[in-house]
Structures are given as structure tokens and as C-alpha cells.
C-alpha beads as a LAMMPS data file, in Angstrom:
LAMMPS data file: protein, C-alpha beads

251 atoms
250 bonds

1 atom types
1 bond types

-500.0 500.0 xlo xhi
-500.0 500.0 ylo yhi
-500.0 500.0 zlo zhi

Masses

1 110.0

Atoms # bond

1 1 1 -411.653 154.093 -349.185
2 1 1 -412.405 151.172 -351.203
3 1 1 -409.681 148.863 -353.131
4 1 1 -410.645 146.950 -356.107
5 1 1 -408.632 145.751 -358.551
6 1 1 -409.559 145.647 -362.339
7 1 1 -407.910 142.519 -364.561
8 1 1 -406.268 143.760 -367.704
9 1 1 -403.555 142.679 -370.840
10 1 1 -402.288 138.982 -369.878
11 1 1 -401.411 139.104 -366.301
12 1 1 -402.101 142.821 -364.657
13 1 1 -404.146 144.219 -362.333
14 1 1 -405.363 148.295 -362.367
15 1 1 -406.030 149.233 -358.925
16 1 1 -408.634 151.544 -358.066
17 1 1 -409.356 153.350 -354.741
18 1 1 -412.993 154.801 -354.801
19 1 1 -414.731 156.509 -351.586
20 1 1 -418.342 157.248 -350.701
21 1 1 -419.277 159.682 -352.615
22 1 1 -417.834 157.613 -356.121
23 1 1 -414.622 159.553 -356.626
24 1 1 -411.557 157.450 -357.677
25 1 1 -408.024 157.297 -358.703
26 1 1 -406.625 154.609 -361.190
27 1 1 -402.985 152.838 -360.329
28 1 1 -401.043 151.944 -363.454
29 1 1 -403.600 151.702 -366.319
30 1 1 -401.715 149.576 -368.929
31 1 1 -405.053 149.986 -371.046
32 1 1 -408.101 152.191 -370.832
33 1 1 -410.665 149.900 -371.631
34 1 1 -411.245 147.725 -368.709
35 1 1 -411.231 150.653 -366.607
36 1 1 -413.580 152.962 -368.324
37 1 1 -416.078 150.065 -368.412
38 1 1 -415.451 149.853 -364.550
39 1 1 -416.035 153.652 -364.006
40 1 1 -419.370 153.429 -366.303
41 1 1 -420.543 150.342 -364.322
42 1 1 -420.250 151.854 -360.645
43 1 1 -420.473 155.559 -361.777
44 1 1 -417.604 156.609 -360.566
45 1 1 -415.721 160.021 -360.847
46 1 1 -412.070 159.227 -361.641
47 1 1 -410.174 162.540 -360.025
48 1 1 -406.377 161.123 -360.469
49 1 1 -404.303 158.413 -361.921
50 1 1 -400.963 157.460 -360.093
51 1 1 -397.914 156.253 -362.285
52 1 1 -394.972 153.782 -360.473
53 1 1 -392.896 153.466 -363.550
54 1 1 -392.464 153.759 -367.773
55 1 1 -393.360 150.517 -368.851
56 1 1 -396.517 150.031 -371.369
57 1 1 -398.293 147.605 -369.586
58 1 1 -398.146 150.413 -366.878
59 1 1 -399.547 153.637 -368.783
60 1 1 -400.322 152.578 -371.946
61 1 1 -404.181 153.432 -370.843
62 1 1 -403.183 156.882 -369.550
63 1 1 -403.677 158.864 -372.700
64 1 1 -407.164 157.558 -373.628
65 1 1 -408.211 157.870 -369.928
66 1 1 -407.238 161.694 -369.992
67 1 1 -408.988 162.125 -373.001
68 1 1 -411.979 161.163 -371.686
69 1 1 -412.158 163.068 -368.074
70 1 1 -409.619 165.890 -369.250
71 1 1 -409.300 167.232 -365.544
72 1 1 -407.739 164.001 -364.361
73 1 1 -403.873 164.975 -362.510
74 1 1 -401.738 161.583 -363.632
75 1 1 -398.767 161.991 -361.090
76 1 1 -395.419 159.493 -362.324
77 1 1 -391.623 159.582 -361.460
78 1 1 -389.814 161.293 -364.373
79 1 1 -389.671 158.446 -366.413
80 1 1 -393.419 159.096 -367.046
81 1 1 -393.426 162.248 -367.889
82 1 1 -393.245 161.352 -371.517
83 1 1 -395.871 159.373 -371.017
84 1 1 -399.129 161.346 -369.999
85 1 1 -397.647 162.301 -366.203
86 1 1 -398.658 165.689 -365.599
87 1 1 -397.299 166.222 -362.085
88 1 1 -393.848 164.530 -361.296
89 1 1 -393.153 163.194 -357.556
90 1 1 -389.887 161.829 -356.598
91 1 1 -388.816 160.253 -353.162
92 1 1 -389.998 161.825 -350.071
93 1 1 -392.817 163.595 -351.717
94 1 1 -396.640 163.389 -350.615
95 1 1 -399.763 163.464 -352.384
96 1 1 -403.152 164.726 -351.766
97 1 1 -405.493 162.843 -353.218
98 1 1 -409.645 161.893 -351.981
99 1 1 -408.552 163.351 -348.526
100 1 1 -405.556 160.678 -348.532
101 1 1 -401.911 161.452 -348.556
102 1 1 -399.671 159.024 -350.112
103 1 1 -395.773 159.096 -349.134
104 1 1 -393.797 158.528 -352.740
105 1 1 -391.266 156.084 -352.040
106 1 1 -388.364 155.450 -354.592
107 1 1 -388.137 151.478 -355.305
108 1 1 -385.632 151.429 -358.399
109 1 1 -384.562 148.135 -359.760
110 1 1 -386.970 147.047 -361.710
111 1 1 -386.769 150.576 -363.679
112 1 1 -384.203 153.269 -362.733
113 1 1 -386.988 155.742 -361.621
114 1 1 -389.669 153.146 -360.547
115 1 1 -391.512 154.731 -357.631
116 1 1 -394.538 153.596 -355.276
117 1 1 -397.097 154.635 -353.037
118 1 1 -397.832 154.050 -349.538
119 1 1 -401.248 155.539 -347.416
120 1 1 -401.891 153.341 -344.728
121 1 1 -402.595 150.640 -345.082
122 1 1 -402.071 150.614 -349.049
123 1 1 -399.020 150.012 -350.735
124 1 1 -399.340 150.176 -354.539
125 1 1 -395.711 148.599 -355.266
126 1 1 -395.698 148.357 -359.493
127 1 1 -393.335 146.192 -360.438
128 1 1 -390.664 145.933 -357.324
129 1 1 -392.502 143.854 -354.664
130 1 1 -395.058 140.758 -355.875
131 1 1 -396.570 138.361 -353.842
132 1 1 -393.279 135.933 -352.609
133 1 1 -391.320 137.621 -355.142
134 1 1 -389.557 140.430 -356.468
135 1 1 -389.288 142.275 -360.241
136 1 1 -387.473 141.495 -362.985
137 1 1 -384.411 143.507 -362.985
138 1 1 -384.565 145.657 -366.719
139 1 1 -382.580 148.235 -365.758
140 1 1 -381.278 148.299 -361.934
141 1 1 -379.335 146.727 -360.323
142 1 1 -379.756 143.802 -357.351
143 1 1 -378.043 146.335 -354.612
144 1 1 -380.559 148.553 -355.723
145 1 1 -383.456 146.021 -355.644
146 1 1 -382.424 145.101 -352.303
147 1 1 -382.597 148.776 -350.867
148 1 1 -385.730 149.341 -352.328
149 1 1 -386.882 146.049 -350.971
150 1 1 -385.990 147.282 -347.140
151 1 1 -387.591 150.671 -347.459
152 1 1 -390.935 148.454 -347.959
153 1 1 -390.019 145.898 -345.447
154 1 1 -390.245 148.469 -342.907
155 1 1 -393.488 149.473 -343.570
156 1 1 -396.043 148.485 -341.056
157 1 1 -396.976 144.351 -340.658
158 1 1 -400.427 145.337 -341.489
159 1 1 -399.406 147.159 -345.014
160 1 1 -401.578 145.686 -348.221
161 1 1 -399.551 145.102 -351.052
162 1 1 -401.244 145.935 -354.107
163 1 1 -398.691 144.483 -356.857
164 1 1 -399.222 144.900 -360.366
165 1 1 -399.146 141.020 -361.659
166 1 1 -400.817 138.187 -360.579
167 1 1 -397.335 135.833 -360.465
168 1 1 -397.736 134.293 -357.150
169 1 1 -398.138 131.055 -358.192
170 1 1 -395.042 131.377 -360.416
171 1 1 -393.201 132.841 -357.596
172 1 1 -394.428 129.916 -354.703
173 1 1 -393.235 127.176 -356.977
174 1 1 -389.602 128.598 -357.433
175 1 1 -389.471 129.080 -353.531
176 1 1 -390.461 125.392 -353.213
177 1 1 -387.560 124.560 -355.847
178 1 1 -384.997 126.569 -352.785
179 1 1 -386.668 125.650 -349.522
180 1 1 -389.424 122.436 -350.788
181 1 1 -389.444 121.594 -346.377
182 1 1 -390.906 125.280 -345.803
183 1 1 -394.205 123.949 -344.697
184 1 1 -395.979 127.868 -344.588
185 1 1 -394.560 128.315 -347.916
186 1 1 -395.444 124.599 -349.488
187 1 1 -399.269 125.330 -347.445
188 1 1 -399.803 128.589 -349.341
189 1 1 -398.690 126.858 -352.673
190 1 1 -401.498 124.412 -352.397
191 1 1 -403.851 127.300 -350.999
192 1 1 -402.799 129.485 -354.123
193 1 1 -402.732 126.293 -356.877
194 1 1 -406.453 126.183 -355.861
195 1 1 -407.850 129.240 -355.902
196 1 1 -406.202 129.979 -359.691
197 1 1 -407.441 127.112 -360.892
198 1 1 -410.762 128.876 -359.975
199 1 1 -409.597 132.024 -361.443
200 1 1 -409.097 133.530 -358.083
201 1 1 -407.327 136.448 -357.234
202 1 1 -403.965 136.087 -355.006
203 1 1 -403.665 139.996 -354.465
204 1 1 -403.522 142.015 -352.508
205 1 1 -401.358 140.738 -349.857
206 1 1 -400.025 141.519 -346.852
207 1 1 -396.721 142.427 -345.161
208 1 1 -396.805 140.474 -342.659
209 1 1 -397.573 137.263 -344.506
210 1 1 -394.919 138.123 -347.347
211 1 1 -392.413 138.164 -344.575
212 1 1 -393.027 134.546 -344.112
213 1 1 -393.493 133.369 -347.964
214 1 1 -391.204 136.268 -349.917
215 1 1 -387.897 134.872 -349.799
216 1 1 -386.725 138.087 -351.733
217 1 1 -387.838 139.515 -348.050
218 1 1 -385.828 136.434 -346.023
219 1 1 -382.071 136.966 -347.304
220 1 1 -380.549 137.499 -344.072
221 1 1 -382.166 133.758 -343.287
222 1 1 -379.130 131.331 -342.830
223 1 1 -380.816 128.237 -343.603
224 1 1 -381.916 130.247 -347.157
225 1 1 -378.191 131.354 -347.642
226 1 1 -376.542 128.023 -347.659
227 1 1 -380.213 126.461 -349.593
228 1 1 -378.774 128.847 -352.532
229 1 1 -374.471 127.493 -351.815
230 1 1 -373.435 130.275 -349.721
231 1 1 -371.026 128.354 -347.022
232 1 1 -369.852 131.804 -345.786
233 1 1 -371.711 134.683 -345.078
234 1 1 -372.339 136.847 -347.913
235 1 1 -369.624 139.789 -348.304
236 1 1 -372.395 141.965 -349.231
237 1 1 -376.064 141.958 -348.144
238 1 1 -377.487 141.922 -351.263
239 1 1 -375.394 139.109 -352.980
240 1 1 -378.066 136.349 -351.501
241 1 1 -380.529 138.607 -353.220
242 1 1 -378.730 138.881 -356.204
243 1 1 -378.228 135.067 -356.460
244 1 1 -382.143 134.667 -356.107
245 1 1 -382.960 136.592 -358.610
246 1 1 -380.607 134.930 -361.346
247 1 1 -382.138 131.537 -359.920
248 1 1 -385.537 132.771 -360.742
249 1 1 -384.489 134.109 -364.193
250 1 1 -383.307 130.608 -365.198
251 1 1 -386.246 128.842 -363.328

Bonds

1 1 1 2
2 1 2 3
3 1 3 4
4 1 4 5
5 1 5 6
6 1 6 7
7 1 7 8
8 1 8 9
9 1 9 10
10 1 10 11
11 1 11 12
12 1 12 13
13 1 13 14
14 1 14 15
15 1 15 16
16 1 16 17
17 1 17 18
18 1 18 19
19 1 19 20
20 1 20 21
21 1 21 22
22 1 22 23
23 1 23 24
24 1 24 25
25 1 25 26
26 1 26 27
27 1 27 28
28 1 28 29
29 1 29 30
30 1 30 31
31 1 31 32
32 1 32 33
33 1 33 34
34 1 34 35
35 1 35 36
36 1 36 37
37 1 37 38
38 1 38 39
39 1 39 40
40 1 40 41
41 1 41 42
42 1 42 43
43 1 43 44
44 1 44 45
45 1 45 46
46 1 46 47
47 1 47 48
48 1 48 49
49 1 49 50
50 1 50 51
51 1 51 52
52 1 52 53
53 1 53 54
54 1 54 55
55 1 55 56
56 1 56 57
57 1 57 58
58 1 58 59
59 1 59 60
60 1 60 61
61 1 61 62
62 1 62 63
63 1 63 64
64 1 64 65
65 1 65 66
66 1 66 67
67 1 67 68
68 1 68 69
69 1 69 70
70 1 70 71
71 1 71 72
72 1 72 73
73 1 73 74
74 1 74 75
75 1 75 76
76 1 76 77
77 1 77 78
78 1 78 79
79 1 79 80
80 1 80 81
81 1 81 82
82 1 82 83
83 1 83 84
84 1 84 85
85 1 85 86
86 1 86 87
87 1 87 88
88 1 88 89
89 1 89 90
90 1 90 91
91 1 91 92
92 1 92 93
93 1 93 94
94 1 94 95
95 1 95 96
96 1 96 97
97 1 97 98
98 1 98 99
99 1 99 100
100 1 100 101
101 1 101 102
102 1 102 103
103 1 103 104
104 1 104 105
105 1 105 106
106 1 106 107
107 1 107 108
108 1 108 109
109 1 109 110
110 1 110 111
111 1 111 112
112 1 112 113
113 1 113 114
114 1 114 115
115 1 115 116
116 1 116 117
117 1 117 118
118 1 118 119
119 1 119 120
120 1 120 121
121 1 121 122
122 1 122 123
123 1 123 124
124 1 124 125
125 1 125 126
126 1 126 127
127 1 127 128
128 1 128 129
129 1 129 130
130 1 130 131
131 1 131 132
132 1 132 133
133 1 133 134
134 1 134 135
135 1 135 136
136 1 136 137
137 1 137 138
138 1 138 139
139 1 139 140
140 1 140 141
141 1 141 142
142 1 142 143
143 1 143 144
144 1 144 145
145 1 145 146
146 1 146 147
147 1 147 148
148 1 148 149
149 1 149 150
150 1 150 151
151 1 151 152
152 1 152 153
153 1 153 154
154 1 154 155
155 1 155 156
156 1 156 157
157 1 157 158
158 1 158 159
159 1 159 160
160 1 160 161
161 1 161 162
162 1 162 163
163 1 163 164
164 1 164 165
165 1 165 166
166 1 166 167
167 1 167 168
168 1 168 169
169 1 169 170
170 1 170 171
171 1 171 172
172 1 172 173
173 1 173 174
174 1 174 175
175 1 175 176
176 1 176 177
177 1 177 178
178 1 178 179
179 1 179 180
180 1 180 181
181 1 181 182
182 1 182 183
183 1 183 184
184 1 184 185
185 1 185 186
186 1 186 187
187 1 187 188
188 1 188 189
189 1 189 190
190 1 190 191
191 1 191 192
192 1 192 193
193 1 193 194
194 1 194 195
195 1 195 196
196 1 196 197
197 1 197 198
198 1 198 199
199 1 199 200
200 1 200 201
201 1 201 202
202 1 202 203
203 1 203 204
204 1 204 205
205 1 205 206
206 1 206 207
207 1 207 208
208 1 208 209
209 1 209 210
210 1 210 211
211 1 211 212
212 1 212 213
213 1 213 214
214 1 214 215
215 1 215 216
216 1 216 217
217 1 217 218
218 1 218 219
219 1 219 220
220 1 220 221
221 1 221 222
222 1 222 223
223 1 223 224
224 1 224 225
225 1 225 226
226 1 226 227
227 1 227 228
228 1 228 229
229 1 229 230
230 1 230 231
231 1 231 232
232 1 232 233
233 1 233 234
234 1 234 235
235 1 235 236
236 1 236 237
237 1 237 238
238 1 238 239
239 1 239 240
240 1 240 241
241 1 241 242
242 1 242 243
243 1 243 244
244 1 244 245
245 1 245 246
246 1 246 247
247 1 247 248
248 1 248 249
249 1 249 250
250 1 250 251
């Protein structure tokens, strides 16, 4: 399979998985457009679109999409289902889709019902895991954030993380402002600086690498604990997260 990713609205990426023969399936179409000039360019055969959560900038291209290739199967967490999901997956479930199964893995926090999709080595996250960062939370909760965050942190190193927003930048700065003597993560900020002010794409990203850079993935890291005031350890594991995110909100 073949991963490109399709810029759309102010800051999202579509993903799109196509094989050898020009099938496809779309990941989050927040608008139909971009995509359907995409399929027409490469002649491709769009077979199934796959939902993580509710929000517009998310399926907002779904409706137009199945208007135009009417056999397309959109599968969604419930949430979705009032948006143009046709077949609703929920934790644990796997899909069949261009001889691929993806595991559906629930990641709430960012949404209540916000799910994603792993196939090795592809991780289509949404809105819970960016590169060295996390989502806003709308309507979880940090604890739950947290947990969603470790089901994907034990995904293999090698796992691509195709996130929905290009906010690395955004999200390497604020590290700087809580660790500016991490010399990986001040390196990939000037790496990163440069290539967007060519336009460049930071995503997809790896595992592996986020490990290093994500601090959202580095909580249990002492020398981040007491960065963020914590003179004790946390009573809970999530409270460093928790902390982080409220820091980012205000940065």
C-alpha cells in the first residue's frame, strides 16, 4: 500500500492508502474537494472511507464523497453515525479493507468516542496523538487522554503516525518553553522551522522518534516532572499529563 496525504481546510491532512491496482480508502475527509480532485488525477477507485471521530473538519467531506461513488462503506465510532458512517466499529474490532486489516483502537479524550486505526505499520491517530503533542481535550478527560496515549505507545517503534494536523511546529516550540536544554528536541525544532518555511510536510511520523520529542509520551521522565513543579512524584500517573496539557492551552 501506498500513503499519501492530501492538504485540506487550514491545517489538515486526508490520508489516503491506494494499492496497485488504484483502489483506495480516504481517512477523515473534512471536505470532498481536495480529495475528489486527487482520485480524478491518479484514477483511483475509492472502495472505503474510515472515520476516527465527529468533528467537521473530520467528515464534513463524507456526504459529498458518498454521493459520488455510492458503494463506498464509511466505517466511524458511534459518534459518526450521524454523520455519513455506515458501518460502526468500536474497540477491539477489525476491518477488512484492500486485503488489510486494521485493529480499531479506542483513543477517547479528545472526543468521548474518538477511535483510530492501526495496520502495520500505519497508525491513522485523528485527533489524539500529533507529532510531539497530544489533542485538545473537548470532551475527555486527561486520565482518559493518558490511557489512550499508552495503548499507542505500545505499538511497535516502527509504527507511522499519520495525525490529522500539521501542528508540529506549534507543538516543538512549547516543548522548548518546558525542557529549552533537550538538544534532540531543540535539533528537530530547527529541522521542522525549516522545512515549513518551505511548505514542507512534518507528517507522518514515527513512534520511535515521538518517543524522544512527544513529551505527552515522556511523563514518567523525572527531569520533565519537576521542569513542570512537581517536587514529589505525581499521586496519579496522569496528573504530569494533565498539567501539560493546561500548559499548552495557555501557551
Amino acid at each position: 500500500m501506498n500513503l499519501i496525504s492530501i492538504p485540506a481546510l487550514q491545517d489538515n491532512y486526508i490520508w489516503i492508502l491506494h494499492d496497485e491496482q488504484n483502489r483506495c480508502l480516504i481517512v477523515d475527509p473534512g471536505e470532498a474537494d481536495p480529495v475528489l480532485a486527487a482520485i480524478e488525477q491518479h484514477g483511483w477507485q475509492p472502495h472505503a472511507i474510515l472515520l476516527t471521530h465527529h468533528h467537521g473538519d473530520h467528515v464534513d467531506g463524507v456526504k459529498k464523497l458518498c454521493a459520488t461513488f455510492p458503494d463506498l462503506v464509511v466505517y466511524g465510532p458511534q459518534e459518526t453515525q450521524d454523520k455519513g458512517a455506515t458501518t460502526i466499529v468500536s474497540e477491539g474490532d477489525k476491518v477488512a479493507i484492500l486485503g488489510c486489516e486494521f485493529s480499531v483502537i479506542f483513543t477517547p479524550g479528545h472526543t468521548l468516542g474518538h477511535i483510530s486505526y492501526y495496520s502495520s505499520p500505519y497508525l491513522f491517530s485523528g485527533d489524539t496523538i500529533f507529532s510531539a503533542g497530544c489533542g485538545r481535550l473537548f470532551e475527555g478527560t486527561a486520565e482518559q487522554m493518558y490511557e489512550s496515549f499508552q495503548k499507542l505507545n505500545d505499538l511497535p517503534a516502527d509504527t507511522i503516525i499519520c495525525a490529522a494536523h500539521e501542528y508540529t511546529l506549534s507543538n516543538l516550540n512549547f516543548a522548548r518553553t518546558i525542557l529549552p536544554e533537550d538538544s534532540v528536541i531543540n535539533a528537530y525544532y530547527r529541522e521542522i522551522k525549516e522545512l515549513r518555511a518551505k511548505n514542507g510536510s512534518s507528517l507522518p511520523t514515527k513512534l520511535a522518534h515521538e518517543r524522544q520529542i512527544n513529551l505527552f509520551l515522556r511523563t514518567q521522565d523525572a527531569d520533565l516532572q519537576r521542569a513542570i513543579g512537581f517536587d514529589m512524584p505525581p499521586q496519579h500517573p496522569w496528573d504530569v499529563f494533565a498539567l501539560l496539557r493546561q500548559k499548552k492551552d495557555r501557551s
